[in-house]
N, C-alpha and C positions, 0 to 999 in steps of 0.2 A: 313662732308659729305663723303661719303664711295661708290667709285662704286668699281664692279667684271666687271670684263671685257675678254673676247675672247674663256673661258670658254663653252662646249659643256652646253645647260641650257634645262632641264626637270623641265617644271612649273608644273605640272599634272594637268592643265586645260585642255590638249591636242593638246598646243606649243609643238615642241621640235627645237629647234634652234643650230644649229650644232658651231654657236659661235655666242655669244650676250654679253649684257651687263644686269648688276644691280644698279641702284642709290638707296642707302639708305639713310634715311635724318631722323636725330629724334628716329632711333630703326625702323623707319618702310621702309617699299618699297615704294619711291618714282616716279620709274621709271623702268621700263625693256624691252628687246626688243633686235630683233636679230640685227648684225652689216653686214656691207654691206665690202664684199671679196675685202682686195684693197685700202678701205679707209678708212682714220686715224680715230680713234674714237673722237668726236668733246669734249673731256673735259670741262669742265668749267675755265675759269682763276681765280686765286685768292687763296688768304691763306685757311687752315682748308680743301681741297681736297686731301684726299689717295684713293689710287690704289690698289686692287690687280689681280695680271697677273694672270687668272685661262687658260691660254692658255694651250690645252693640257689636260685638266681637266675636270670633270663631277662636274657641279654645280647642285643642285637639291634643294626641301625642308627639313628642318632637321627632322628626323624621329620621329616618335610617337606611344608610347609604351599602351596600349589601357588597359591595367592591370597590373598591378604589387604593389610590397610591398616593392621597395626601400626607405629605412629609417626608413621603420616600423619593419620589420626581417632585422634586420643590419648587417652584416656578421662579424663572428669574437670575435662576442661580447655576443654569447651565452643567455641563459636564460635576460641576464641583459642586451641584445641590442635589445631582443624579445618584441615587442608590437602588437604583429598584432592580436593574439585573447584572447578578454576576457570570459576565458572559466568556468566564474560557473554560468553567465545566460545566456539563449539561446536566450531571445529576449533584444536587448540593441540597437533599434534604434536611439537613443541621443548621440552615441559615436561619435567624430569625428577625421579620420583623420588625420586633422592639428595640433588635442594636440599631434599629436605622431612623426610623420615625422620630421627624423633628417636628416637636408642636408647635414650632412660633413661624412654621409657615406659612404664607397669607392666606393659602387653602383655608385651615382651621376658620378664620375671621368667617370667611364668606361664607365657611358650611351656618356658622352661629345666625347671619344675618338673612340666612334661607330654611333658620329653625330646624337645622338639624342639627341634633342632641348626639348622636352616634353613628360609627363608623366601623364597617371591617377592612382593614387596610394589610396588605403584603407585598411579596415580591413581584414583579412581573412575568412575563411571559416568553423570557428568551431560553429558559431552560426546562427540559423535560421535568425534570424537578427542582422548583426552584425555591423549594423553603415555607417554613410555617406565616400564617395569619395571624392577625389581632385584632378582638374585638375590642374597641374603647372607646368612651367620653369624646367629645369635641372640644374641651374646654380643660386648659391646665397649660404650664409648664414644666411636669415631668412628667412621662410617660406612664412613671410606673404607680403612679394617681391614677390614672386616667384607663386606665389598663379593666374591662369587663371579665371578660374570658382572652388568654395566653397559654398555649398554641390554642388558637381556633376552629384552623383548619391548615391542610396541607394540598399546598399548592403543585399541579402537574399541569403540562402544555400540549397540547396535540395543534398539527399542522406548519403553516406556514412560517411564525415564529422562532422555532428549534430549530428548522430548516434551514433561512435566510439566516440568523446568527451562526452555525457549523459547517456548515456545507462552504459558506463564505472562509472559513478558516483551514479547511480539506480537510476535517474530520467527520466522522459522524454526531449527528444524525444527518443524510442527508436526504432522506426520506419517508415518509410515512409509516412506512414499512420497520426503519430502524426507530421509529419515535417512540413504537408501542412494544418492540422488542426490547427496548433498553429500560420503556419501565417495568416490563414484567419481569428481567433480568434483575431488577431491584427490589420488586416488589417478594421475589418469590424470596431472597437474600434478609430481606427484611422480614419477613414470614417466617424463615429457620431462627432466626435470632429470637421474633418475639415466644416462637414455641419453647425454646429452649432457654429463654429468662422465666416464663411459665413452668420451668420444672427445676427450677433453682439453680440460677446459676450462680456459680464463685463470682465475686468483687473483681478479682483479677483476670472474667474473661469479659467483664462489660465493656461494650465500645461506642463512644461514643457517635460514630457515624450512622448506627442504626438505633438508638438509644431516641431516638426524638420519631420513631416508625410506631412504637410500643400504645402511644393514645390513640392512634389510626385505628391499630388491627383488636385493640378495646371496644373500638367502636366508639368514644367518649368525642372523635372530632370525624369532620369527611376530609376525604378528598374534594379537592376545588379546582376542576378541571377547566381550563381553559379553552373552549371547543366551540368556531365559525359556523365550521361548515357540515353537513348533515351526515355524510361518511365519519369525518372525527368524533360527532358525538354520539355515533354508533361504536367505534373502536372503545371510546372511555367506558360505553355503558359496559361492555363487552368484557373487558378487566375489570371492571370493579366488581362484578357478576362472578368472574374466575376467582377471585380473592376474596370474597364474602366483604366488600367492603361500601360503606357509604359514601356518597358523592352528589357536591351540586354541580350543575352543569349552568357551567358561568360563560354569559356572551348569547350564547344556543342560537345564533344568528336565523340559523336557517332550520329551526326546532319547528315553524310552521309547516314545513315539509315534509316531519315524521311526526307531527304531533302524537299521531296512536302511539308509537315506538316509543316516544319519550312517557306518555304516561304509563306504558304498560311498565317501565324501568323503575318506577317510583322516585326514581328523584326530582328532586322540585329543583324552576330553570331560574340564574338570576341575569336578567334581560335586559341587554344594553350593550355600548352607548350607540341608538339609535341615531343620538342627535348628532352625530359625529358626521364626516365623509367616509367614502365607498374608498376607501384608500387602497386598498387590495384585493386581491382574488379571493379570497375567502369569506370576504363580507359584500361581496356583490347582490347578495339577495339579502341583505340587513332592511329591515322596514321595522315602522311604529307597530303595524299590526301582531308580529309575532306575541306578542306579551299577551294582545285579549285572545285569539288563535287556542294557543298553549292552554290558558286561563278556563275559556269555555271549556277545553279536553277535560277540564281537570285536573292541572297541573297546580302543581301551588308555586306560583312566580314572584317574584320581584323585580323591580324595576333598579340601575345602574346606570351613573356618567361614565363607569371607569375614571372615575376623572387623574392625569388631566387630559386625560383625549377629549371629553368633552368638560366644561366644567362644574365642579361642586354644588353650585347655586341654582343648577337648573334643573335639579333632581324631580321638583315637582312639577317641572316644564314638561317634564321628559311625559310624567305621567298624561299630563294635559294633552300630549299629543296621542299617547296610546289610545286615550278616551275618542280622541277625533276618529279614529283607526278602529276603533269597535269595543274596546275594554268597556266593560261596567264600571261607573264612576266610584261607587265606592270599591270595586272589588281595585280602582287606579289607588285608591288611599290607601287600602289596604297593604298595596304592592312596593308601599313607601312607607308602612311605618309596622303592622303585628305580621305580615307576611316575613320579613327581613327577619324580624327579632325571632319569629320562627325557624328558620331557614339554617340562621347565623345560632341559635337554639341557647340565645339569651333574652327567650318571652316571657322568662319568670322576673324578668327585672326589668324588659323595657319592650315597646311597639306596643301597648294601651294605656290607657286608664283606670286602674283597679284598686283597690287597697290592696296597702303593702310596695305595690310597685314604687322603683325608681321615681323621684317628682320632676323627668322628665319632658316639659310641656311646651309647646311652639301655642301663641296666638297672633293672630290673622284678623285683617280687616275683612277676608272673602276666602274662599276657597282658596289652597296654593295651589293647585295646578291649573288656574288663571294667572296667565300673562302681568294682569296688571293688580296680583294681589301684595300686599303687603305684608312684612313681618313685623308685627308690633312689637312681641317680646320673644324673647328666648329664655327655657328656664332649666337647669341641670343640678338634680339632686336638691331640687326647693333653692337654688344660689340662681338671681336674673344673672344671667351673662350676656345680654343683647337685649336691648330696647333703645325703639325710634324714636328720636329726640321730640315726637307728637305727643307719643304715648306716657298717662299719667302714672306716674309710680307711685309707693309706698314712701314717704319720708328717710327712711333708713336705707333705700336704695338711691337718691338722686346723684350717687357720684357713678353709678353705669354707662 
């Protein structure tokens, strides 16, 4: 058993406790609750009880990365660390994921040493469909540990992306026009099939090409559209509308521009990476501000590096600068830790502090979405995975 104790504690249920305590038992949160000015914390007696003193400290939930490609674009490792698109079909919704995702990526270290606990991580963006998500852990060497929810979500691309990889090849898609054609050409293919596995289908007519569409049109995962510019994430709202189907609109570069339009659509945007360069036509109006913009609408946002376009580590940077830009500072914390787990719609396990939940926990010298805060510890499932060689531990952790 593992408690945190004296520690200033941000659950983002909307406690804030200026010093409490944490009991973890088993990986999860067994207990929490603020401590009374004065009097001793009542411990339990008996062997197998550590401590750590977070006096002085900002405890909080460990952060959560709402998009990204750690272990799929592996840094360093060039062409031969690169898995994130397969780029000679443009529709390959059977890809997943998990065959690709390499945890001993240096990504993983750096999300641990920026206290972030968790990750939605897939394929990227060169194909109109380019294959399932996975939400999982930051910490492990096998994937299939580390694995929360698998398919997560199912990834499609609008815009410049599908374009510049096919159009470069002289096939389609080389337009717009063909991006949102070929997915409704799939979607509607994948709609026959789920109806007709809905009324029982023989073993012998299952296929597996459409066979990973079936949790989509459930409703049990979204689409995860990839959408800059404010026409594309008009087109995505637009299909998923025709299809009865859920979707977050990831990137939403330019969602300040329709903000009504996006909240009227209900889906919540996840917003990033701001801190990137204007590298293209379609993120040309990319700014910090879109995320509080959206936010004040009423949208339920999240904040994203994509990394590695921008990097893993700066997720809470990224917030710090929203905050400059207009976001409400905690609805910034929000947008980095029970907004995502929302989003990504594994908040019954992770993005607060609750009993029961995952024991999850990032502690902080300061706020992270200050420049110059630090991460003392990192903690995953009650296991420290990251602690600053300052920071006092528990006897039975000093080899971290």
């Amino acid at each position: 058993m593992l408690y945190i104790i004296g520690g200033k504690i941000l659950t983002m249920t909307g406690d804030v406790w200026e010093k409490g305590y944490i009991c973890i038992e088993n990986g999860r949160i067994k207990d929490l609750g603020p401590m009374i000015d004065g009097a001793p914390f009542p411990l339990p007696e008996g062997a197998g009880i550590d401590v750590i003193n977070a006096l002085g400290y900002l405890v909080m939930p460990g952060l959560i990365e709402a998009h990204c490609h750690m272990g799929i674009t592996e840094e360093k490792k060039g062409m031969e660390g690169d898995d994130c698109n397969e780029t000679v079909n443009p529709i390959t919704p059977y890809l997943r994921s998990i065959d690709a995702i390499n945890p001993i990526d240096a990504a993983f270290t750096d999300a641990l040493r920026a206290g972030i606990t968790s990750a939605m991580i897939g394929p990227g963006s060169a194909n109109v469909v380019g294959g399932t998500f996975a939400f999982i852990k930051t910490f492990g060497r096998s994937i299939d540990e580390m694995i929360v929810l698998s398919p997560a979500a199912m990834k499609v691309a609008f815009g410049e992306n599908p374009k510049v990889n096919y159009s470069g090849q002289g096939k389609s898609p080389a337009t717009r026009m063909a991006i949102a054609a070929m997915l409704r050409e799939e979607l509607f293919k994948a709609q026959r099939y789920y109806e007709k596995k809905s009324e029982g289908m023989k073993r012998e007519e299952e296929d597996f090409r459409y066979e990973c569409w079936i949790p989509v049109f459930e409703k049990k995962i979204p689409l995860k559209a990839h959408v800059h510019r404010a026409d594309d994430i008009q087109t995505a709202i637009r299909i998923a509308k025709e299809f009865h189907l859920d979707m977050t609109l990831d990137h939403c570069s330019e969602g300040h521009l329709i903000a009504e339009q996006v909240k009227k659509s209900g889906f919540p945007a996840i917003v990033g990476p701001d801190l990137s360069s204007r590298s293209k036509i379609e993120v040309q109006n990319m700014a910090f501000k879109t995320v509080g913009i959206l936010n004040k609408e009423g949208v339920k946002t999240a904040i994203t590096t994509d990394h590695p376009v921008s990097l893993i580590g700066s997720l809470p940077i990224c917030a710090g600068m929203a905050i400059k830009s207009g976001l409400d500072e905690m609805e910034a914390l929000k947008s980095i830790t029970i907004y995502p787990a929302e989003i990504c719609r594994v908040d019954h396990r992770v993005g607060s502090l609750e009993i029961g939940k995952d024991a999850d926990i990032a502690i902080y010298d300061d706020l992270p979405i200050k420049v110059s805060a630090k991460t003392m510890c990192t903690i995953i499932e009650g296991k420290i995975v990251y602690a600053d060689e300052t920071f006092s531990l528990p006897a039975c952790e000093k080899n971290v």
